[in-house]
C-alpha positions as CSV (number, residue, x, y, z in Angstrom):
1,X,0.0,0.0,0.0
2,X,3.2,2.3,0.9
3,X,4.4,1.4,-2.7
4,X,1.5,2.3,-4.7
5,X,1.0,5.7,-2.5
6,X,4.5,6.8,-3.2
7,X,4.3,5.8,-6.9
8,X,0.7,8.2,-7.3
9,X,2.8,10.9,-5.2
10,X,5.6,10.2,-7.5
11,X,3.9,9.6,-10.7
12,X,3.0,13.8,-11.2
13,X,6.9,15.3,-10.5
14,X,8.0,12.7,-12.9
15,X,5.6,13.6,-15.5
16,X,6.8,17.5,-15.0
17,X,10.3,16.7,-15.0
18,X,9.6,14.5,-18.5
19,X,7.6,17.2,-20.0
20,X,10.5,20.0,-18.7
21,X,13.4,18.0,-20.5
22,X,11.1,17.8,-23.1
23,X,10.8,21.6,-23.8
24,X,14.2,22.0,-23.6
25,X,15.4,20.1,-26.0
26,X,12.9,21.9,-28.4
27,X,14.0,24.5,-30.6
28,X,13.0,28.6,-30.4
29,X,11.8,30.8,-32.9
30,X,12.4,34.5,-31.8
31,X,13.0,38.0,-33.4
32,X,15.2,40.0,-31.4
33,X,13.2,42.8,-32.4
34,X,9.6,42.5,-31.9
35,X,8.8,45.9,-33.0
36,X,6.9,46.5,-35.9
37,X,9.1,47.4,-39.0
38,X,8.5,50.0,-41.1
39,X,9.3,50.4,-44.6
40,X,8.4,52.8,-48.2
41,X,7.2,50.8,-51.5
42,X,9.4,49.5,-54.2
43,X,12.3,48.5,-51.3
44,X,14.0,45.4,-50.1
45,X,12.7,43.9,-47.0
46,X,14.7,42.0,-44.8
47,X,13.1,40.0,-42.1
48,X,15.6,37.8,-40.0
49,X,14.4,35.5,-37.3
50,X,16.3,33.4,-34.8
51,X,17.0,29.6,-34.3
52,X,17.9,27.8,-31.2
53,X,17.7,24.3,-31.0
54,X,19.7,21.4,-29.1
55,X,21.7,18.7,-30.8
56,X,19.3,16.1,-31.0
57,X,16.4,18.4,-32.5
58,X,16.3,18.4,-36.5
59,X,14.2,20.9,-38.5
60,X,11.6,19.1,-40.9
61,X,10.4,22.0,-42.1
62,X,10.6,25.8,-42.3
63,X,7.3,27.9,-43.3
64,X,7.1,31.9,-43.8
65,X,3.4,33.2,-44.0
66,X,1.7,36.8,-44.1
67,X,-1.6,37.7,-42.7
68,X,-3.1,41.1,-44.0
69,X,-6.7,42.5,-44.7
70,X,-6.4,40.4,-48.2
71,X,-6.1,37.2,-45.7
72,X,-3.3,34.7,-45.1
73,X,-0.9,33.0,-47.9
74,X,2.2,31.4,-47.6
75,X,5.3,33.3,-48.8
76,X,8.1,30.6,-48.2
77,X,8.2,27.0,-47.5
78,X,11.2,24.8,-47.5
79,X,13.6,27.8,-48.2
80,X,11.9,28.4,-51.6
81,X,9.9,31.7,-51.9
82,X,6.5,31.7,-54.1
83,X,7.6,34.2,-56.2
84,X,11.0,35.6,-57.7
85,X,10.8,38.5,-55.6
86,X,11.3,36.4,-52.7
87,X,14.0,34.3,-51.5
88,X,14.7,32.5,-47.8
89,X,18.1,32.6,-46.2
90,X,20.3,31.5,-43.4
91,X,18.7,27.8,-43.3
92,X,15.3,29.5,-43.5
93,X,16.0,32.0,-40.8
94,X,16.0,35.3,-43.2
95,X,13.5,36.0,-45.3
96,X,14.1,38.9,-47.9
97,X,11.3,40.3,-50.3
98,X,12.1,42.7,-53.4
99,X,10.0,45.6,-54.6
100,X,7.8,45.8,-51.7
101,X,4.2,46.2,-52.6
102,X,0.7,47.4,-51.1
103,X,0.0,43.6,-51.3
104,X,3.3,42.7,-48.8
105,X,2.7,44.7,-45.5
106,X,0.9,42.8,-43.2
107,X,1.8,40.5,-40.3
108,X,4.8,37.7,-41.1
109,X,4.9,34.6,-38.9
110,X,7.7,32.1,-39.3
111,X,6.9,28.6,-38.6
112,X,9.6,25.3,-37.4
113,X,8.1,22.2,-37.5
114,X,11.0,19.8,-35.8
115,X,10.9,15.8,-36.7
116,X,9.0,14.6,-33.6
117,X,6.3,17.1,-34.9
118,X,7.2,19.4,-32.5
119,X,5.9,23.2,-34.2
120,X,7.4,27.3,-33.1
121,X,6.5,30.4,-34.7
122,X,7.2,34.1,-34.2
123,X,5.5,36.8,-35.8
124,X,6.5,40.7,-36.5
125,X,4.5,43.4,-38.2
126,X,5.5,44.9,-41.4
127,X,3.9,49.1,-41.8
128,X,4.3,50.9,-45.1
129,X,6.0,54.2,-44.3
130,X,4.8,56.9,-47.1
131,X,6.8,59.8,-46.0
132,X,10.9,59.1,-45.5
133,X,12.6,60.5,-42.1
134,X,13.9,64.0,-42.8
135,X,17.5,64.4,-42.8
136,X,19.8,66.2,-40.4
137,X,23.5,67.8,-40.1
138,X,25.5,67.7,-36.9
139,X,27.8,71.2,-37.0
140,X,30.7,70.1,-35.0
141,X,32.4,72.9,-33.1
142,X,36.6,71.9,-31.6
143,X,39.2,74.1,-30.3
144,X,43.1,73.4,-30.3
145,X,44.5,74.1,-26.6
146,X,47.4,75.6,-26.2
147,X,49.7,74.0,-23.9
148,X,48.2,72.3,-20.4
149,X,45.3,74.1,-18.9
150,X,43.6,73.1,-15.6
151,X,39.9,73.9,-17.5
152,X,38.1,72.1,-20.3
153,X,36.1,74.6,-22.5
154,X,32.7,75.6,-22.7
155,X,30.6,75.0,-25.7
156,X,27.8,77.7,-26.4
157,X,26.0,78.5,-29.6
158,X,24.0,80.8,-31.2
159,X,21.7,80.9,-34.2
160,X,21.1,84.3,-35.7
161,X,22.1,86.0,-32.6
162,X,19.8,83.7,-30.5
163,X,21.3,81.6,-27.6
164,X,20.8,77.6,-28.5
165,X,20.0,76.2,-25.1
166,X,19.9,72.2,-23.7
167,X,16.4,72.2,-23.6
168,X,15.7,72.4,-27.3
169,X,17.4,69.0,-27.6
170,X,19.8,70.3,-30.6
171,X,23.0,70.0,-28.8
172,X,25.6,67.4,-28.1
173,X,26.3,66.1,-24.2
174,X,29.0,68.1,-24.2
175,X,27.5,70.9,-26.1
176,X,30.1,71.0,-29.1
177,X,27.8,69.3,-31.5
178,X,25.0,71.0,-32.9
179,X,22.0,69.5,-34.8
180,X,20.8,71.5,-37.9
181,X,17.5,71.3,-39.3
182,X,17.7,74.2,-41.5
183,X,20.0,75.0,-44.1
184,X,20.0,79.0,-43.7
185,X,21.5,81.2,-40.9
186,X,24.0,82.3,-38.9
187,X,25.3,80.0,-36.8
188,X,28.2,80.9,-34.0
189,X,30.1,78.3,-31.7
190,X,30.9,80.2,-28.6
191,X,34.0,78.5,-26.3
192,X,35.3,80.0,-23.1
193,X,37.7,78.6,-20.8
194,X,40.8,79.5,-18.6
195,X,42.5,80.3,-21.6
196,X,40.1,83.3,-22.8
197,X,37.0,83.3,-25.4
198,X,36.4,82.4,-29.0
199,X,34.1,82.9,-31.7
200,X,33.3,80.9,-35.0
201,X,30.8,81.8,-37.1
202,X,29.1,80.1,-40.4
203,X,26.9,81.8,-42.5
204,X,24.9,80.0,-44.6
205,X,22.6,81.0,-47.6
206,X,18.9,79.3,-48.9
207,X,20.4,77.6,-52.2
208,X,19.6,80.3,-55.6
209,X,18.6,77.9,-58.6
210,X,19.5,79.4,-62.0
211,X,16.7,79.4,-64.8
212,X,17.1,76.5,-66.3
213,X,18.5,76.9,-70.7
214,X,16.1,75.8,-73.1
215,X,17.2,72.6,-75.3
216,X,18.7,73.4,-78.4
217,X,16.6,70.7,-81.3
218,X,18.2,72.6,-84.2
219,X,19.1,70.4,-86.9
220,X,18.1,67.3,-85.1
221,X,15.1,65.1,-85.1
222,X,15.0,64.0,-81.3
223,X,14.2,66.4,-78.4
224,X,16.4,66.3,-75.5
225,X,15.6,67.9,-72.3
226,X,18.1,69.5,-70.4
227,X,18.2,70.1,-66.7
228,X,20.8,72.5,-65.0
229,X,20.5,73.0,-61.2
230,X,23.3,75.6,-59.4
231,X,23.3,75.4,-56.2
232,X,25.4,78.5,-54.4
233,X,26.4,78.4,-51.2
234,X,28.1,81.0,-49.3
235,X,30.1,80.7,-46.3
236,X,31.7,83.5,-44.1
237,X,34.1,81.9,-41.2
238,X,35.4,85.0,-38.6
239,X,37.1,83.8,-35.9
240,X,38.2,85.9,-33.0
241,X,40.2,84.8,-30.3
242,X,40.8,86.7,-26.8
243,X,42.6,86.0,-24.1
């Protein structure tokens, strides 16, 4: 009666610690990044997922699918895409689609099926982006020390005589950098220190575009278009040093 007590009490921890070895010797699907990704029509997406699996798992089978308002096909099976804009990489890890269409964004779920039948997916949402970020420049501001000083400058600017503080989030930690979001100004990098003040300034002009020539078709039976852009751009750099 002892015997067949213990083995019901035992019967339960050895069907947890069966069903723990079991999950892990099973392989993992995971993105890294589970954020959705965003990206414009007519590009290259690049989805990459990854494996983890122990020695004595095998992959049977490796399915890539999308699910969007048109409803759910499969993209990639067995590292072959279903069309030749598609092709499957990295043993079936990274899937990469050419010319991105309306038809592509949606939801993509990858799917391991291991040979005891054994079946992990991971999914990640693909968003068309229709406007591109905006582009920046970073107007980096140094100063050559003269000999040892005890001090490290002071970075200050100024935009068309106005003070650039931390707050508006356009300057570096150390407030040498500055970010630039327009092209036209005056800009001034301001450094102070024990060894006196200095000035740099950078004056910079809205681009002038030049009419552009009419095509000359004399004598000739085609029409060719001609397109001249000039784009001008002054700069002024006074420096004043005082010590």
């Amino acid at each position: 009666y002892r015997k067949m007590k213990l083995f019901h009490f035992c019967l339960p921890v050895w069907l947890i610690v069966l069903e723990y070895l079991h999950l892990s010797l099973s392989v993992t699907v995971t993105f890294p990044n589970k954020e959705p990704l965003f990206i414009a029509l007519d590009k290259t997406l690049v989805l990459e997922a990854q494996f983890h699996l122990q020695p004595v798992e095998r992959i049977l089978l490796r399915t890539w699918e999308l699910k969007n308002a048109e409803g759910e096909i499969r993209v990639a099976e067995d590292l072959k895409g279903n069309n030749n804009r598609t092709s499957v990489e990295k043993n079936g890890a990274l899937l990469r689609i050419k010319q991105f269409r309306d038809s592509d964004y949606g939801i993509y779920k990858i799917t391991v099926t291991t040979h005891n039948g054994d079946q992990v997916s991971d999914s990640r949402e693909v968003i068309k982006i229709t406007n591109p970020p905006s582009p920046s420049l970073v107007m980096q501001c140094s100063i050559q020390r003269v000999g040892t000083q005890w001090d490290s400058p002071v970075f200050s600017w100024q935009v068309d005589g106005a003070s650039v503080t931390n707050e508006s989030g356009l300057l570096s930690t150390d407030g040498s950098a500055l970010l630039v979001k327009s092209l036209s100004g005056n800009y001034t990098c301001i450094t102070e220190s024990s060894q006196g003040r200095s000035e740099v300034s950078v004056y910079v002009q809205e681009p002038a575009l030049r009419p552009t020539p009419k095509p000359d078709t004399n004598g000739s039976d085609c029409s060719h278009t001609g397109l001249i852009v000039v784009v001008v751009l002054q700069t002024i750099i006074i420096c004043v040093l005082t010590g």
